[in-house]
C-alpha positions in Angstrom: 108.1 43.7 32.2 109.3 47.3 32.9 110.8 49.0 29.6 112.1 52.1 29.1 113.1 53.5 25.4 115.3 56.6 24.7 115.1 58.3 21.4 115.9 60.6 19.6 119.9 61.3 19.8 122.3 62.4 16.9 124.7 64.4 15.8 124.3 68.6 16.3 126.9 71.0 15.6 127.6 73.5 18.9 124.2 75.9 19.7 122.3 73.5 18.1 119.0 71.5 19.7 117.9 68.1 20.1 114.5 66.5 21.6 115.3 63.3 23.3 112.0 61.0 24.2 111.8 58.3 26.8 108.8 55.7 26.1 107.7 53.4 29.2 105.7 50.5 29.5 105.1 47.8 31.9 104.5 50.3 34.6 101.9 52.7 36.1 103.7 55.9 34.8 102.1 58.5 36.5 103.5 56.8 40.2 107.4 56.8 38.6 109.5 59.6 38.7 111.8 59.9 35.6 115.4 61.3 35.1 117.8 61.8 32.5 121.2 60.6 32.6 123.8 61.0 30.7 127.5 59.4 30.8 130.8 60.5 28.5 133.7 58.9 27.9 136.0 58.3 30.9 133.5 60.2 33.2 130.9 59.3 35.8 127.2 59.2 35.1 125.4 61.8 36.0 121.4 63.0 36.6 120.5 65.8 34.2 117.3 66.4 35.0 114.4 65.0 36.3 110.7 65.1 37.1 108.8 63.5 40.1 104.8 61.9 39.6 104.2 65.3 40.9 105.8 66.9 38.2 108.0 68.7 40.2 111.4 68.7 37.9 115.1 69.3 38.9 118.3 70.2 37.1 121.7 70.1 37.3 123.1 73.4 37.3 124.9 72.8 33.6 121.2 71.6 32.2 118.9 75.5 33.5 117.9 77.2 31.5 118.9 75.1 28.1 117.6 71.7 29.4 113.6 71.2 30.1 111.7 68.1 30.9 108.4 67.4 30.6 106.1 64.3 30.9 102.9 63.0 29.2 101.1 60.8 31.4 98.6 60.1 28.8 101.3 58.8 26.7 103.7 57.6 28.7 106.2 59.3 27.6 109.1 62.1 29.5 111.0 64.5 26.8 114.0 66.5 27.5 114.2 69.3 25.2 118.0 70.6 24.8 118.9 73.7 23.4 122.1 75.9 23.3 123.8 72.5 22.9 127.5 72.5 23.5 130.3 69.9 23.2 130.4 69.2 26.5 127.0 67.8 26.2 128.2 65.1 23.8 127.6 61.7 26.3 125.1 58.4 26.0 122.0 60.0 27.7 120.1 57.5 29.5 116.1 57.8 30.8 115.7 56.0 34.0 112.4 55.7 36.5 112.1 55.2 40.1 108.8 54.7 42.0 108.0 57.7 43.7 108.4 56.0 47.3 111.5 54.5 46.5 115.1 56.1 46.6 116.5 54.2 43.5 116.2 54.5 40.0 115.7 50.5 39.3 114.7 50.5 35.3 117.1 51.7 32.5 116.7 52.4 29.3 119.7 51.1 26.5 120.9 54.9 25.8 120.9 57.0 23.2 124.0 59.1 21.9 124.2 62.5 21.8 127.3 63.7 19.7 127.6 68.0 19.4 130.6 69.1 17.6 131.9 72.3 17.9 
């Protein structure tokens, strides 16, 4: 059984940082690529950022140069560092992971709540 575990959220005030963590298990980790998304009130998801098994990593254009991922295959385990927070960052951010042949992200994790108050 495939889960996925965000952590890591809270409340920041405006330039703040947060780490978020996402933990998997039930899968071979390295073969999955993993993205953060994230989802405010009354707005469409939306990717953040992500990184392939390769490690290759993409952003939205809102996320560079404040946003990084990274992944520990050892651990299983995909951070998303945020710096320079600001309130429009304030959503449920959501790690999801997608074998790297498919197209879909299949397996969720339950969210975790970002709050930045200006």
């Amino acid at each position: 059984q495939v889960q996925l575990v965000e952590s890591g959220g809270g409340l920041v005030q405006a330039g703040g940082s947060l780490r978020l963590s996402c933990a998997a298990s039930g899968l071979t980790f390295s073969n999955y690529a993993i993205g953060w998304f994230r989802q405010a009130p009354g707005k469409e998801r939306e990717m953040v950022a992500s990184t392939r098994s390769g490690g290759s990593t993409y952003y939205r254009d809102s996320a560079k140069g404040r946003f990084t991922i990274s992944r520990d295959n050892a651990k299983n385990t995909v951070y998303l560092q945020m710096n320079s927070l600001k309130p429009e960052d304030t959503a449920v951010y959501y790690c999801a992971a997608r074998d790297k042949w498919s197209t879909r992200y299949d397996y969720w994790g339950q969210g975790t709540q970002v709050t930045v108050s200006s």
